[in-house]
Structures are given as C-alpha cells and as structure tokens.
C-alpha positions as CSV (number, residue, x, y, z in Angstrom):
1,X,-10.2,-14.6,8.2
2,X,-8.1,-14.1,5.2
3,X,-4.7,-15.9,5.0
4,X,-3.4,-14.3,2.6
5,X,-3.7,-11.1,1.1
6,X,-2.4,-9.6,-2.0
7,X,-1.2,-5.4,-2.0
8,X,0.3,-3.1,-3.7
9,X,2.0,0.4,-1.8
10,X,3.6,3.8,-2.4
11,X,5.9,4.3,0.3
12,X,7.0,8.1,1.0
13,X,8.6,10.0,3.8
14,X,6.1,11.7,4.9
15,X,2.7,11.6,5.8
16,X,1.8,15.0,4.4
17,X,3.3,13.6,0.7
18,X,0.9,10.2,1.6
19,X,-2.1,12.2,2.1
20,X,-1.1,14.3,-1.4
21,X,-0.6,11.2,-3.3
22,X,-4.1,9.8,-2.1
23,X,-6.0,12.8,-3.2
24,X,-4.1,12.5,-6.5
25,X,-5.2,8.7,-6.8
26,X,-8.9,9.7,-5.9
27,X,-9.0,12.6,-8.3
28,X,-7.9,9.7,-11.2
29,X,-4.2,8.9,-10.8
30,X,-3.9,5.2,-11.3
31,X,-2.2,3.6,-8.0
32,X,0.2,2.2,-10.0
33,X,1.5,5.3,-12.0
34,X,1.2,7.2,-8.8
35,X,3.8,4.6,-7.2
36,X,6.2,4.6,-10.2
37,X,6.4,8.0,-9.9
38,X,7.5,8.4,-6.3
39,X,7.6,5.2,-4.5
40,X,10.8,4.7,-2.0
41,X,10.4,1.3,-2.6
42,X,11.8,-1.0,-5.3
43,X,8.1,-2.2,-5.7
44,X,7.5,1.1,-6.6
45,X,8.8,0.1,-10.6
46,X,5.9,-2.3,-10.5
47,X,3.4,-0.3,-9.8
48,X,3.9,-1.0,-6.1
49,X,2.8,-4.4,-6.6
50,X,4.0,-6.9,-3.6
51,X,2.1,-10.0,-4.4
52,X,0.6,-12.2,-2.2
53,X,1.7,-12.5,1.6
54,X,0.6,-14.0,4.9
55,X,1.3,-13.1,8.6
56,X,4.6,-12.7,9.7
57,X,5.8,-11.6,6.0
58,X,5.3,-7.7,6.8
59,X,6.1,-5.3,9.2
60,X,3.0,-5.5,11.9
61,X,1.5,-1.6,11.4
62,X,1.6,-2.3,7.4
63,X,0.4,-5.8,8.0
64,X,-2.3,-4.8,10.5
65,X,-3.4,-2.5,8.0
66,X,-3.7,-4.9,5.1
67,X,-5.2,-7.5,6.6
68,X,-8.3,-5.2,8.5
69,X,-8.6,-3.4,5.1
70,X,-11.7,-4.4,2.0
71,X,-10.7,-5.4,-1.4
72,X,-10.3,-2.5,-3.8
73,X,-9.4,-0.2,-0.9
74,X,-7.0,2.3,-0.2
75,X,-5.3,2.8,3.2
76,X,-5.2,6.2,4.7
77,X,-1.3,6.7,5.4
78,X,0.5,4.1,7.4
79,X,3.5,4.7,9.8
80,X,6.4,2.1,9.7
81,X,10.2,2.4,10.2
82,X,10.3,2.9,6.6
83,X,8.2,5.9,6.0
84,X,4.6,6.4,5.1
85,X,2.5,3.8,2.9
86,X,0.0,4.1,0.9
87,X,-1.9,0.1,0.7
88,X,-4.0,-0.7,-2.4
89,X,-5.5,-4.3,-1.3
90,X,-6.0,-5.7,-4.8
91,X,-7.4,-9.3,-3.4
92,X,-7.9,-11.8,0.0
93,X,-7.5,-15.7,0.1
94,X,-8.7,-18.1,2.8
C-alpha cells in the first residue's frame, strides 16, 4: 500500500460542472489548463498541483479517493465540504 501519493485537483461547485470539465480533459484539455481556468482552489494557479501527501493530510472522501485510484488516472467527481473534485494521481510512493 502506497504511503504517499502525489495529485493534482480542479475543485468546482458542482458536480454537473465536474463531470463537464472531465469530458473537456478527455476530449484534450490538459488537467492543468483545465484547473487554471476554473479551479476554486488556490492550487488551481498551479495547475491544481498538491504535491505529495500521506494519510491524515486530506479530507477522508478526497483522500479515499486518491489513495484507491491508479497512476495517470482521473477521478470521476468527488464530494467534500468544499465542493466537487476532480483528482489527477500523477504518482504513488511506498
């Protein structure tokens, strides 16, 4: 089991606008332009990029998510208290 993984996210407020953004990425939007453009979060300026983080750093549905995803994988849209995210797993360390 990974200890750490490493994520980028678009965070919206809805999960219609998640769902949008995804078929936007799939169709050939880079992640990271897509999360400059309408992230919520200050991440968002970076391309959504949150570095490297372990249990207990996250919120648990958007750590959940991150740790049960596959490198290179996109979530589907994930409820928190903060909106809807969008989790680009970019790498996993043991």
């Amino acid at each position: 089991m990974a200890k750490y993984v490493k994520a980028s996210h678009i965070l919206v407020k809805t999960e219609e606008e998640a769902a949008k953004i995804k078929e936007e990425i799939k169709n050939g939007k880079s992640f990271a332009q897509a999360a400059k453009e309408v992230s919520l979060c200050p991440s968002g300026q970076n391309g959504g990029d949150l570095g490297y983080f372990s249990r207990g750093q996250m919120v648990k549905e958007f750590e959940d998510a991150a740790f049960n995803m596959n490198t290179g994988e996109i979530s589907n849209p994930v409820k928190t208290q903060f909106g809807y995210h969008l989790i680009y797993l970019t790498d996993k360390q043991d």
